[in-house]
C-alpha positions, -999 to 999 in steps of 0.1 A, spaced: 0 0 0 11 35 -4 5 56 23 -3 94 16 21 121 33 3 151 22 -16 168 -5 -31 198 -16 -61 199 -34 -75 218 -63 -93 243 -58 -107 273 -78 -75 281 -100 -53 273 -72 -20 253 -88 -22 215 -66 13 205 -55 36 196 -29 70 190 -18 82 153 -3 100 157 27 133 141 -1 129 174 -18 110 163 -50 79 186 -58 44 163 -67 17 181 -87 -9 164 -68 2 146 -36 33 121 -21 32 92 -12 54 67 13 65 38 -8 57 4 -4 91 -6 27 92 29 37 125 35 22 117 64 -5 87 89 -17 68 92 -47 45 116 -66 4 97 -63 -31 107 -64 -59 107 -37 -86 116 -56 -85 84 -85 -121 82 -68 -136 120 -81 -118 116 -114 -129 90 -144 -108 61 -135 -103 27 -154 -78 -10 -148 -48 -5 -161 -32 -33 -181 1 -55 -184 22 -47 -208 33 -77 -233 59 -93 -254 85 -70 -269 82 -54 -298 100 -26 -327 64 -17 -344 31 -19 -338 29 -47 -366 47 -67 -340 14 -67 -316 -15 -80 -320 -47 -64 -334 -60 -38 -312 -26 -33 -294 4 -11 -297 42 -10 -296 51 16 -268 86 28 -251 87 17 -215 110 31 -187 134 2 -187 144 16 -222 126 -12 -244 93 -19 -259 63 -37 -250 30 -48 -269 0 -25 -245 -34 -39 -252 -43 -6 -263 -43 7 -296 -32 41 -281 -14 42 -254 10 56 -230 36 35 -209 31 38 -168 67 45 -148 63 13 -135 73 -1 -162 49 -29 -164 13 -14 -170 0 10 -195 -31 33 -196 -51 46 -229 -44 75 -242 -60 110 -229 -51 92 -193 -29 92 -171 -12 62 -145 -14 63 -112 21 61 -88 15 25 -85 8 16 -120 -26 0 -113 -48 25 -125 -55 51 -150 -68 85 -147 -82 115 -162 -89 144 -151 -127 160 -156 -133 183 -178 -103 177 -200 -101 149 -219 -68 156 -237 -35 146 -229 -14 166 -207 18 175 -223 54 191 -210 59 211 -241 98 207 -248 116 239 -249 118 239 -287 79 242 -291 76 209 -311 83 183 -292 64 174 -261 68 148 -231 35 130 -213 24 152 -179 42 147 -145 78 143 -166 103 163 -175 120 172 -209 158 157 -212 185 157 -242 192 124 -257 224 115 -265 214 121 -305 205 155 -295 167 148 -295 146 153 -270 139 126 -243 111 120 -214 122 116 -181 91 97 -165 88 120 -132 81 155 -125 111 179 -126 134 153 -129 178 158 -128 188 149 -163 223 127 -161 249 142 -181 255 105 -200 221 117 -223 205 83 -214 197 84 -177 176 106 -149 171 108 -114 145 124 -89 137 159 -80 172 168 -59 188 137 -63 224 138 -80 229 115 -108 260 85 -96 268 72 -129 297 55 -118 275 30 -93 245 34 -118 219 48 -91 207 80 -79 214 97 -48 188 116 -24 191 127 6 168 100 24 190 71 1 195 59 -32 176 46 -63 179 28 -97 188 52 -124 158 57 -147 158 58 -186 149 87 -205 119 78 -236 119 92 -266 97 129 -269 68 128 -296 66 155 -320 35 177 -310 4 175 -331 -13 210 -320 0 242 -332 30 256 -317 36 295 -307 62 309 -330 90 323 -309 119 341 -312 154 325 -312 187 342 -298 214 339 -320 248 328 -308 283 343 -310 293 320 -338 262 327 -358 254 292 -363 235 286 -333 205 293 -317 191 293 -284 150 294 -276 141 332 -268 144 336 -225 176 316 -229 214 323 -232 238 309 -249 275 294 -234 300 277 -243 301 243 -241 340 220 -232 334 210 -270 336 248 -280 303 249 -291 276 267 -283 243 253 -254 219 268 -241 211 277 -203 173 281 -198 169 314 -187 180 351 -199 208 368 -191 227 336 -168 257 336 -158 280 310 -176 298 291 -154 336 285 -159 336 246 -161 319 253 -195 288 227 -186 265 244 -158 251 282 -156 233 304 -130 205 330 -127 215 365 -134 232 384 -109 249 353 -92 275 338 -91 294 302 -98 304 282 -67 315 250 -85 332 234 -52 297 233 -37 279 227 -70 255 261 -64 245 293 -74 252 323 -49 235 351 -47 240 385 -33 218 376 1 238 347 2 212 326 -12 217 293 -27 200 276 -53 215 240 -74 240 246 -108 218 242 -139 231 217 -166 234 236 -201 213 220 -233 230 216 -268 219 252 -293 202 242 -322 226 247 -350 208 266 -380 191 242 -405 195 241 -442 161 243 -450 167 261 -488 137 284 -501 163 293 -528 203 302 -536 200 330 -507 172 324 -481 165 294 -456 143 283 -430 157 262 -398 154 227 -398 120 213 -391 104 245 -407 87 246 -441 93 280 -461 60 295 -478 58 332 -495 48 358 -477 26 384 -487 59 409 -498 68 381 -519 96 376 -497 103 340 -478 87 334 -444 95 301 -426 64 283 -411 73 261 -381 60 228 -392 75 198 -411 61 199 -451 35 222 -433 4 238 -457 7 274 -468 -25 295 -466 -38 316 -494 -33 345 -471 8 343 -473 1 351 -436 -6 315 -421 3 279 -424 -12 246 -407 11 212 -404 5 186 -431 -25 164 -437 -42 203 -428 -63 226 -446 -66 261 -439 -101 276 -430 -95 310 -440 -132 323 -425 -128 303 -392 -88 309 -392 -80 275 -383 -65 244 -398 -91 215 -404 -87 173 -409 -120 160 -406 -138 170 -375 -104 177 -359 -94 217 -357 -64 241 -346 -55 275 -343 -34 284 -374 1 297 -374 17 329 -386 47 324 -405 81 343 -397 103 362 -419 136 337 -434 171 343 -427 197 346 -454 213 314 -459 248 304 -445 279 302 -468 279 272 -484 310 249 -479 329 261 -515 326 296 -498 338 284 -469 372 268 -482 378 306 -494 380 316 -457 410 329 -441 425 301 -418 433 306 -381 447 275 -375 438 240 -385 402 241 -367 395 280 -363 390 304 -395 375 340 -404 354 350 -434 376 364 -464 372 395 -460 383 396 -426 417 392 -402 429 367 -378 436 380 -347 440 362 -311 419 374 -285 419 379 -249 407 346 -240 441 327 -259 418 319 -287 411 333 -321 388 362 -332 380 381 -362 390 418 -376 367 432 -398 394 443 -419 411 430 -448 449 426 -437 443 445 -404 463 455 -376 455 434 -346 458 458 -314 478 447 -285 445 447 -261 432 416 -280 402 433 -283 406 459 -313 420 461 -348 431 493 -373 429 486 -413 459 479 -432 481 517 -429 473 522 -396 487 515 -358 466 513 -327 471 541 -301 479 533 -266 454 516 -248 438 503 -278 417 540 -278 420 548 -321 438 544 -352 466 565 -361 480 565 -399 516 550 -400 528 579 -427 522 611 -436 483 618 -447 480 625 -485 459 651 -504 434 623 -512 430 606 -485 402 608 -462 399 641 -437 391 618 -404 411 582 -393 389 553 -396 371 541 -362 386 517 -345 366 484 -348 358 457 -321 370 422 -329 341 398 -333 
């Protein structure tokens, strides 16, 4: 039996939760596990919400060919698949039973649940807007670079791309379990995310220093060991000097103690940085693309815009879009397929494309990995590595952090240009501004 610690109910608008006495947060209630020896995220009201048996899951399986008629081939924690004698259906954290879809499994994995009034899936919408995790789990980075389900709320996501842990518990990859403050547990397996079916918000993407990478808008990009760009979820962070965790703005890095110091001497835990998206080659023609995953359509300029679904639909209005198998209700301003309806999206302006690779063998090499566009200088920068002058044959200033064009030496303290001869009639009445390397 699982005995119930505490809950808080809903209750006109009021957000239901609580916190285990291990730390993890529960949307609904926690519960004591079976031996006492750990706590887990339950539900004490199965009886006020529609309810039905779960089921066993079956005999492995790759596809849903594999099952039998009237079943499907789902992902289970343990990492495999399993035949579910439903024909849609999601996998319970158990790791034996499965519920239909549109409900969700109770802690034990007996029973299924849905809440009233809603009879759609709850989703964790994935911090690129189109990929989405069941409710009650948390979003983690495969080690493809996809996006994986951890099958518990707020989960830790392990740093190996395959595992999770609780809530506050640190991920021991070394022994293969998890550690909490109240004792230890069996690393979990991450699931693979599904690619959302309902329209997604269109949102802004911040652009990193390389300018190949991108970050979701409220994020910040850092660099990563690799020398590549992630992301830290949340603006304006502090990038932390190990090159693999970050901090809210206006604190500060304490790697010995793995936590993020404030000014009032407030702590809070290191946050793990996610891999950028690097800038697809979706091609609307020789100059303009879309990101990957994004379907380019004309907008009403005549100029590109980049809707953000796969071989999406473009409206008559060059304004909207819908994903594919969609048609565009123009009067309602939705996208239809059968009785089934969502709102439309609005498509954004394309970027220019990225050099392609014969422009980029005309670069000017750095060194055997690092290199600047043509038209620019290599210069070495404060941090011992390489940056570029926007000039062709520049001066590289002894700050590491300005440049003069060809003719021209920095002043002291890296303030302007100054010519290196005399000026000439026809040459320009003011010295060039000294540039910033980028």
């Amino acid at each position: 039996m699982w005995t119930l610690v505490s809950w808080v109910a809903l209750t006109a608008g009021l957000v239901a939760g609580t916190r285990c006495p291990d730390g993890q947060f529960c949307p609904v209630a926690c519960c004591l596990d079976p031996g006492g020896a750990s706590y887990s995220c339950c539900s004490p009201l199965l009886d006020k919400w529609p309810t039905t048996l779960s089921r066993h899951l079956g005999g492995p399986c790759q596809v849903d060919a594999h099952c039998s008629a009237g079943h499907s081939c789902i992902f289970t924690v343990s990492g495999t698949s399993s035949c579910c004698p439903f024909p849609e259906a999601v996998a319970c954290g158990d790791g034996h039973h499965c519920c239909p879809r549109g409900f969700h499994c109770s802690a034990d994995g007996r029973s299924c649940f849905q809440r009233s009034g809603n009879n759609s899936v709850g989703a964790i919408q994935c911090p690129d807007s189109q990929f989405e995790c069941p409710d009650f789990s948390t979003c983690c980075v495969m080690v493809d670079g996809s996006w994986g389900c951890c099958p518990m709320p707020q989960a830790s996501c392990c740093e190996d791309r395959v595992h999770c842990c609780p809530h506050g518990a640190f991920c021991d990859l070394v022994h293969t379990r998890c550690i909490t403050p109240t004792g230890t547990h069996p690393l979990a397996k991450k699931l693979p995310a599904q690619r959302t079916n309902r329209a997604v918000a269109l949102s802004s993407s911040v652009m990193c220093p390389d300018a190949r990478s991108q970050c979701p808008d409220g994020s910040t990009c850092c660099e990563l060991p690799s020398g590549k760009y992630g992301c830290c979820p949340m603006p304006n962070a502090t990038c932390c000097s190990d090159h693999l965790h970050c901090c809210p703005q206006d604190t500060v890095c304490d790697l010995v103690q793995s936590k993020c110091l404030s000014k009032e001497n407030a702590t809070t835990d290191l946050l793990t940085k996610l891999p950028a998206h690097t800038v697809g080659d979706v091609k609307c023609d020789m100059e303009v693309s879309c990101p990957d995953g994004y379907t380019c359509c004309r907008l009403q300029s005549g100029a590109w815009g980049c809707c953000p679904f796969t071989q999406a639909v473009c409206c008559e209005d060059h304004i909207h879009c819908c994903p594919a198998g969609f048609t565009c209700d123009t009067q309602k301003g939705t996208c239809e397929q059968g009785p089934h309806q969502v709102p439309w999206m609005e498509k954004a302006p394309a970027h220019l494309s990225l050099p392609d690779p014969q422009a980029l063998k005309r670069d000017v090499p750095c060194d055997n990995v690092s290199s600047c566009p043509s038209s620019d200088t290599c210069c070495r920068d404060n941090r011992q590595g390489w940056a570029c002058c926007p000039y062709r044959q520049g001066v590289c200033c002894a700050d590491r952090r300005h440049c003069c064009p060809a003719g021209f030496r920095c002043a002291a303290r890296g303030t302007k240009c100054l010519r290196r001869e005399a000026p000439r009639w026809d040459a320009p009445l003011r010295d060039p501004a000294l540039r910033q390397l980028l």
